[in-house]
VEXDREN-2710 file (C-alpha; in Angstrom, 1 decimal):
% VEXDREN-2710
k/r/px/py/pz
1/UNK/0.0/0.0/0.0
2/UNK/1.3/3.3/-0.9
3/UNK/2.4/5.7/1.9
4/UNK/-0.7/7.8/2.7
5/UNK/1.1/10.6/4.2
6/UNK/2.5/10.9/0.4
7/UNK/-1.6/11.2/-0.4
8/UNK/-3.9/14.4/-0.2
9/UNK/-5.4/15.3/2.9
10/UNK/-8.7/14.5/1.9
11/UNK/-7.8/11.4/0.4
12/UNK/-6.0/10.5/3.6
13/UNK/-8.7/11.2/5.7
14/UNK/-11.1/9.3/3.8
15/UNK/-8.6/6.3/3.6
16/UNK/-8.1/6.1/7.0
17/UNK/-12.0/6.4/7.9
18/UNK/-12.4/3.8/5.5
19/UNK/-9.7/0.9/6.8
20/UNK/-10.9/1.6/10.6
21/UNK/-14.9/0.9/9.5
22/UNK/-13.0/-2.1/7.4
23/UNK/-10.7/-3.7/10.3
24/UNK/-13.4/-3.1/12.8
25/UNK/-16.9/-3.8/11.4
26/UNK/-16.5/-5.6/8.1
27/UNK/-13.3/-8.0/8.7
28/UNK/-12.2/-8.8/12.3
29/UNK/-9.3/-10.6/11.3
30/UNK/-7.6/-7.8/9.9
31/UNK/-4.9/-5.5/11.8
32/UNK/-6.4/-2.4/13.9
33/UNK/-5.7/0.8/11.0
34/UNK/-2.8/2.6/13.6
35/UNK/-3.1/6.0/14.6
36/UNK/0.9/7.1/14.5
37/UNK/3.8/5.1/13.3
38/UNK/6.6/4.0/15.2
39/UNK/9.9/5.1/15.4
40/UNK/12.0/2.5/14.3
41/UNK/15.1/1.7/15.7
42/UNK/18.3/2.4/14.3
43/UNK/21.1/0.0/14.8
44/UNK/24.8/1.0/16.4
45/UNK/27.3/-0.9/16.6
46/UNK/30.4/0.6/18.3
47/UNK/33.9/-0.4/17.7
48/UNK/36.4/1.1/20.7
49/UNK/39.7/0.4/19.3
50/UNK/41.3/2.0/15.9
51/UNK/44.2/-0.1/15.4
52/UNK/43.8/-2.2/12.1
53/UNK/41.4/-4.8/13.8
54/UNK/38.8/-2.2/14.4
55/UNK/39.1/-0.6/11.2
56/UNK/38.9/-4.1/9.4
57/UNK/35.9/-5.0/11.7
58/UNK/34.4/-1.6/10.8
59/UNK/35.2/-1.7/6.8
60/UNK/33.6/-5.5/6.9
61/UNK/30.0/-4.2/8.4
62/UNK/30.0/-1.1/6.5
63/UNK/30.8/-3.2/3.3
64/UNK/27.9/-5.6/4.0
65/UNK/25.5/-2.9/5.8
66/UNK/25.2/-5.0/8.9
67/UNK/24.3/-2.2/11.3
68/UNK/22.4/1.3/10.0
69/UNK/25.7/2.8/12.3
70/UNK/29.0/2.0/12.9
71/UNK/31.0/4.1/15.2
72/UNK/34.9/4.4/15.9
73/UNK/36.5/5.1/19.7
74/UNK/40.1/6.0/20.0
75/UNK/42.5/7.4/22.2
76/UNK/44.4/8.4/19.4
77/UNK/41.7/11.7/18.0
78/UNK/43.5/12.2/15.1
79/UNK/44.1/8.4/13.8
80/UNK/40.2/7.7/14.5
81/UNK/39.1/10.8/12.7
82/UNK/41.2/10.1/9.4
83/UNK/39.6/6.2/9.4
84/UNK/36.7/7.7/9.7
85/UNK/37.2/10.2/6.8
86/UNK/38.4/6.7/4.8
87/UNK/35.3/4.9/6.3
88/UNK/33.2/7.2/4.6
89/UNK/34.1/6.2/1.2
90/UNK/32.5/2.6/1.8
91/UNK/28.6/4.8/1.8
92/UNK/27.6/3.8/5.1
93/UNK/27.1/5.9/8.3
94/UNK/30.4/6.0/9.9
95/UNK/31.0/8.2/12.9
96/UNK/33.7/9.2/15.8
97/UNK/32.1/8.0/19.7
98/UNK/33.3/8.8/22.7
99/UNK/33.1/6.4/25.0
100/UNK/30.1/7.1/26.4
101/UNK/28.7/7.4/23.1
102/UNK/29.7/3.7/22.5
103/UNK/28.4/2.4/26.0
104/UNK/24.9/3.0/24.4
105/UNK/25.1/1.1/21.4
106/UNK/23.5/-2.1/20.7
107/UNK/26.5/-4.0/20.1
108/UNK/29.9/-2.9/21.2
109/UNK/33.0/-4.8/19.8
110/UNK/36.2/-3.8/22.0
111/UNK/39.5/-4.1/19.9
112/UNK/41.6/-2.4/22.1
113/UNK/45.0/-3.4/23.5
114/UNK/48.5/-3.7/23.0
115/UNK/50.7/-6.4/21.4
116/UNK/53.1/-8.3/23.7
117/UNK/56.4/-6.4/23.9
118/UNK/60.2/-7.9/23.5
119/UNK/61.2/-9.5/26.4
120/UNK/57.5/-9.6/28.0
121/UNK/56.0/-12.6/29.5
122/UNK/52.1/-13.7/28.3
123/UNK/51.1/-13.3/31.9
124/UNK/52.4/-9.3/31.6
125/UNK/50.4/-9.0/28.9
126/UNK/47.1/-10.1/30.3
127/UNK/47.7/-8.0/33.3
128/UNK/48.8/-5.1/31.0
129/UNK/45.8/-5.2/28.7
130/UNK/43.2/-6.6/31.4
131/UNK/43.8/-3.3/33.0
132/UNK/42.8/-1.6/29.0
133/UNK/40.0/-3.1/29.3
134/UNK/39.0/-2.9/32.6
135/UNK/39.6/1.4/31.8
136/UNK/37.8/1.2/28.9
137/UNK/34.5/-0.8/30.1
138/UNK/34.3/1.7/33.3
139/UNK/34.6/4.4/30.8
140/UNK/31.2/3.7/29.0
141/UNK/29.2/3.3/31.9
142/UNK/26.5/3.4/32.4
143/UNK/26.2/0.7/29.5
144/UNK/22.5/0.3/27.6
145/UNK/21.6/-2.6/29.5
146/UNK/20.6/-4.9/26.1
147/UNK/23.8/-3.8/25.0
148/UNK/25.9/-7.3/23.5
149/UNK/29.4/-6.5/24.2
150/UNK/32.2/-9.1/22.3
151/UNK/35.7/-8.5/23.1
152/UNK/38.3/-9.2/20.0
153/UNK/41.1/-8.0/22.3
154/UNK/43.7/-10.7/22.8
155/UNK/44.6/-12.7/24.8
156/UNK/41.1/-12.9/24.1
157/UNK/39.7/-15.7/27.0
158/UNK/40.7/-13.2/30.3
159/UNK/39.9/-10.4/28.7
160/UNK/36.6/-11.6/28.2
161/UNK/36.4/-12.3/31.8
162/UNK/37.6/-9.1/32.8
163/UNK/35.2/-7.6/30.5
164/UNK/32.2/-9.6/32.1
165/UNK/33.3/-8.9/35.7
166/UNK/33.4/-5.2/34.8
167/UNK/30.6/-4.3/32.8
168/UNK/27.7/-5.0/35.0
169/UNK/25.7/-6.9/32.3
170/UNK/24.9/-10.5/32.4
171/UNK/27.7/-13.0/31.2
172/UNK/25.3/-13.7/28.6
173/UNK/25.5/-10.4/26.8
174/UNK/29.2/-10.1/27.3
175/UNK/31.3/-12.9/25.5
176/UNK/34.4/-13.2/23.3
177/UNK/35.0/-13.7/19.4
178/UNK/36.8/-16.9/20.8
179/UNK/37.6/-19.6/18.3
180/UNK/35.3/-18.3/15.5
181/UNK/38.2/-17.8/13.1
182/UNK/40.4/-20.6/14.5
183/UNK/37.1/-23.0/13.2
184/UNK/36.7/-21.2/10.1
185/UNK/40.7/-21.5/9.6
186/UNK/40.2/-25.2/10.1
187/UNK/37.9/-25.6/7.6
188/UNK/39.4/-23.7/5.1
189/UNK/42.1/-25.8/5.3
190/UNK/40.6/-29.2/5.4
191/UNK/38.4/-27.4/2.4
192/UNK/40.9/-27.6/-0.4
193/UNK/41.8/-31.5/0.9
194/UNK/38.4/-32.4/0.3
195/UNK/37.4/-30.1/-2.4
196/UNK/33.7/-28.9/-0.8
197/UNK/33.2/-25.5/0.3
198/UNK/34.8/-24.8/3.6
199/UNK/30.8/-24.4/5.1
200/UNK/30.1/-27.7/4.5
201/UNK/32.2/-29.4/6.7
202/UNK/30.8/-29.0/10.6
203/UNK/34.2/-28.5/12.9
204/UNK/34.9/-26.5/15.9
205/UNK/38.0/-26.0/17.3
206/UNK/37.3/-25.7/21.0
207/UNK/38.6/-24.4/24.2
208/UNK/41.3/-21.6/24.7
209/UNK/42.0/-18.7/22.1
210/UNK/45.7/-20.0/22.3
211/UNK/47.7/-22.3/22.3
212/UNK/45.5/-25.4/24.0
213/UNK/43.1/-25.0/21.9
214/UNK/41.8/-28.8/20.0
215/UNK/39.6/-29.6/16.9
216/UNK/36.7/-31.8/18.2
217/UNK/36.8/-34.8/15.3
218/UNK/34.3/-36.5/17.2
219/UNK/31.4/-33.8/16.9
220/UNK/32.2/-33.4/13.3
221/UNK/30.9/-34.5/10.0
222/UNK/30.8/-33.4/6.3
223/UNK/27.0/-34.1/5.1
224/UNK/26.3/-35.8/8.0
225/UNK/29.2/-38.3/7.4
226/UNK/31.4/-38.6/10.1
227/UNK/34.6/-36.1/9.6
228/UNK/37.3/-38.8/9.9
229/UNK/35.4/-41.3/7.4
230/UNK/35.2/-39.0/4.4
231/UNK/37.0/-40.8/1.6
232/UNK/39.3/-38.0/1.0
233/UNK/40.5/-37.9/5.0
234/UNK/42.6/-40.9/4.5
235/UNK/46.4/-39.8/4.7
236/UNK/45.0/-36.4/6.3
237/UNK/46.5/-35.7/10.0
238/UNK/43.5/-33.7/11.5
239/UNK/45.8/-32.6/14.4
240/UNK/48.6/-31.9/12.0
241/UNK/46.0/-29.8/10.2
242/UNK/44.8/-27.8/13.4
243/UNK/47.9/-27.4/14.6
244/UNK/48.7/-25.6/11.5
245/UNK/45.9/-23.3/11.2
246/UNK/46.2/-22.8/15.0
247/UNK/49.9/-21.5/14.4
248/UNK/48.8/-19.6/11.2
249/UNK/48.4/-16.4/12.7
250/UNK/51.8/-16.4/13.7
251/UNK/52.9/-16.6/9.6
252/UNK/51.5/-13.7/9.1
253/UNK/52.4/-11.4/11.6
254/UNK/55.5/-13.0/10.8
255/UNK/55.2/-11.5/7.0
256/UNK/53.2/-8.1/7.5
257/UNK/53.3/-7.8/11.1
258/UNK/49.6/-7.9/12.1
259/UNK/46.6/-9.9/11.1
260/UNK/43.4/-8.0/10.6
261/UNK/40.9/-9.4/7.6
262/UNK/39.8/-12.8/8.9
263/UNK/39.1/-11.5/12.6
264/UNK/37.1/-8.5/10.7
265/UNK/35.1/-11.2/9.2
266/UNK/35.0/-13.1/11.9
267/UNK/33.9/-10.8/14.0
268/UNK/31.1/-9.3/11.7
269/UNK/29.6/-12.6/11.9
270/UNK/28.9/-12.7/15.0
271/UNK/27.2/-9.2/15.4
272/UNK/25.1/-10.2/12.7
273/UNK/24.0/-13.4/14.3
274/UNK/23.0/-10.5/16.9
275/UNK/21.4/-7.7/15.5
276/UNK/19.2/-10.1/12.9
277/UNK/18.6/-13.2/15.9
278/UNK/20.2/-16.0/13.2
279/UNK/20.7/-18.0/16.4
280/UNK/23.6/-19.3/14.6
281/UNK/25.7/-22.0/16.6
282/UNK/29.6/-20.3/16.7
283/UNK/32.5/-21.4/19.2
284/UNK/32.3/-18.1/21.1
285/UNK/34.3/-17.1/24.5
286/UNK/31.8/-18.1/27.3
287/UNK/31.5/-18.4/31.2
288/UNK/32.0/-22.0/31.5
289/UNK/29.2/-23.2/33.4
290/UNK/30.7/-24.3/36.8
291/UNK/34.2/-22.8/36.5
292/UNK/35.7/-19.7/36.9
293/UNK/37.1/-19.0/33.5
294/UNK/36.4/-18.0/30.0
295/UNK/37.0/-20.3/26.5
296/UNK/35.6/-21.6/23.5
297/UNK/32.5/-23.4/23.7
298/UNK/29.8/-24.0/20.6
299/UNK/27.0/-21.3/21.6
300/UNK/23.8/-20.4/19.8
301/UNK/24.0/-16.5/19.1
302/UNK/21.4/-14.4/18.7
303/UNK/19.5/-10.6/19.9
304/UNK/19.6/-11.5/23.2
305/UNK/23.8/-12.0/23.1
306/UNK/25.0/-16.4/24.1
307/UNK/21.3/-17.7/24.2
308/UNK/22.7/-21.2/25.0
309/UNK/25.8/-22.9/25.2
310/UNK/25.6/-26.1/24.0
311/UNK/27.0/-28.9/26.5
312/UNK/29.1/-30.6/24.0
313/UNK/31.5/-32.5/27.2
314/UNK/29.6/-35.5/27.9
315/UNK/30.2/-35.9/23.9
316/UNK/34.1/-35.4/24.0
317/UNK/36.2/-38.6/23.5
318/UNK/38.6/-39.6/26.2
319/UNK/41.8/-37.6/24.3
320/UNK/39.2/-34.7/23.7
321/UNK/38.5/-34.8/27.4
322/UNK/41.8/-34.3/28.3
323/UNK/42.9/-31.3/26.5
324/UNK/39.4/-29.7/27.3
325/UNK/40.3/-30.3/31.0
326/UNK/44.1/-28.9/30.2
327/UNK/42.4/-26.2/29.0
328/UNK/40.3/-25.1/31.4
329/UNK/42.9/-25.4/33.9
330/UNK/45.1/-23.2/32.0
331/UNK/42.4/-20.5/31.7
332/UNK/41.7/-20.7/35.4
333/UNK/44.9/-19.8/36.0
334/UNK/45.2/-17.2/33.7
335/UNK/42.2/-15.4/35.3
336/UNK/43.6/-15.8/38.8
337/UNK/46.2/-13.4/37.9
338/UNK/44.1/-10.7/36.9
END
């Protein structure tokens, strides 16, 4: 039906008179004629962190017009105000926030942090950027309570749990972009051995962000086969194969000093699962239920942030058992220092 506010007054008048007798007297079933529209609601999704992840995650959602808004949040005015000037170029809506600004967005995606330093141990470096964090989550309160906020920042498991602890949201609506990539890496891989497209084949790769992280082979299957009894996975090492896409991040930073385009993607996943409710299944960086840590577990995601995490343990073989438990462990102890 055409717009009727694009109609003469009279007409207008006369159509509305008209549906009101119809909805009400003549056809019951039909929708009450509405007085006033209203207002939609126009999605924000905030990135705080300029550095080439946030960019990259910004570029991806403005090239595929996941959110009506993206925003940008730096400490650095004049580097976020010259991506945003670049930004601009994609056609979306592309602004600078303040922090504040981002604490009322729907979702938030925190990218900030430093890399590890020469001579630094991994344990300064969660203290170092737990305390990032930590600064910037106090700095957008108060926080839109349905805001979803996913931390990228690495190392990405106790960040996530600072992030949680500090934001006053439930954990649900406050989780990591975990092993998303470190999956989708995976299946790239095994991919070009099989020769199907890499979203056919089901595979997580579970448990820390890091290095104890494990494919699940026992969960997995191409086409509902089992992963490990598809014809073409004879002579292929599926922990060989992890183990190489789990180190593959350190080849390229090796090369060009940074990764940035498959987190982007990654990460834009994940906040559309959110803002359109896909309830699409990813390995993101949960609360695990009955310990005190953060990592990778196969959650359905959708509007309301982790709507479930799937309890995929009692399915775990012995060996997959064993590194979950290494892992947990590992993560526990990570957090302990924060």
């Amino acid at each position: 039906m055409e717009d009727l506010n694009e109609l003469g007054e009279g007409v207008q008048s006369v159509s509305l008179a008209f549906m009101s007798r119809t909805t009400s007297d003549s056809n019951p079933n039909l929708p009450r004629a509405r007085a006033q529209r209203p207002t939609a609601h126009a999605t924000h999704v905030a990135i705080v962190g300029a550095g080439f992840v946030g960019t990259s995650c910004a570029f991806a959602m403005l090239c595929k017009s996941t959110a009506a808004k993206v925003t940008l949040t730096d400490v650095n005015a004049s580097k976020v105000e010259g991506e945003v000037l670049d930004l601009e170029d994609c056609g979306g809506t592309v602004d600078v926030a303040t922090l504040q600004e981002a604490g009322q967005a729907d979702v938030i995606v925190i990218t900030a942090g430093r890399g590890q330093r020469e001579g630094e141990t991994r344990l300064d470096l969660i203290k170092a950027n737990a305390g990032i964090i930590k600064s910037v989550v106090e700095g957008m309160q108060p926080i839109k309570p349905t805001a979803k906020i996913i931390v990228v920042s690495n190392p990405c498991d106790p960040l996530t749990y600072q992030a949680q602890q500090s934001a006053g949201l439930p954990f649900t609506q406050v989780f990591g972009s975990g092993t998303v990539l470190d999956s989708r890496r995976l299946r790239v891989d095994l991919a070009d051995k099989l020769d199907i497209h890499h979203s056919s084949i089901i595979v997580f790769v579970l448990g820390e962000h890091g290095d104890s992280q494990f494919p699940v082979p026992s969960l997995a299957n191409v086409g509902g086969v089992p992963l490990l009894q598809h014809p073409k996975m004879k002579g292929v090492d599926l922990e060989e194969a992890a183990a190489k896409s789990a180190s593959k991040a350190y080849d390229i930073i090796s090369r060009k000093g940074y990764t940035a385009f498959g987190v982007a993607s990654a990460c834009e996943k994940i906040v559309n699962a959110i803002l359109n409710d896909t309830q699409l299944v990813l390995p993101v960086s949960v609360r695990v239920p009955g310990k005190d840590c953060c990592l990778s577990l196969p959650a359905v995601v959708g509007i309301n942030g982790v709507e479930q995490i799937i309890d995929v343990v009692p399915h775990l073989s012995a060996g997959e058992m064993e590194k979950y438990n290494a892992s947990v462990a590992k993560m526990v102890q990570a957090v302990a220092t924060l």
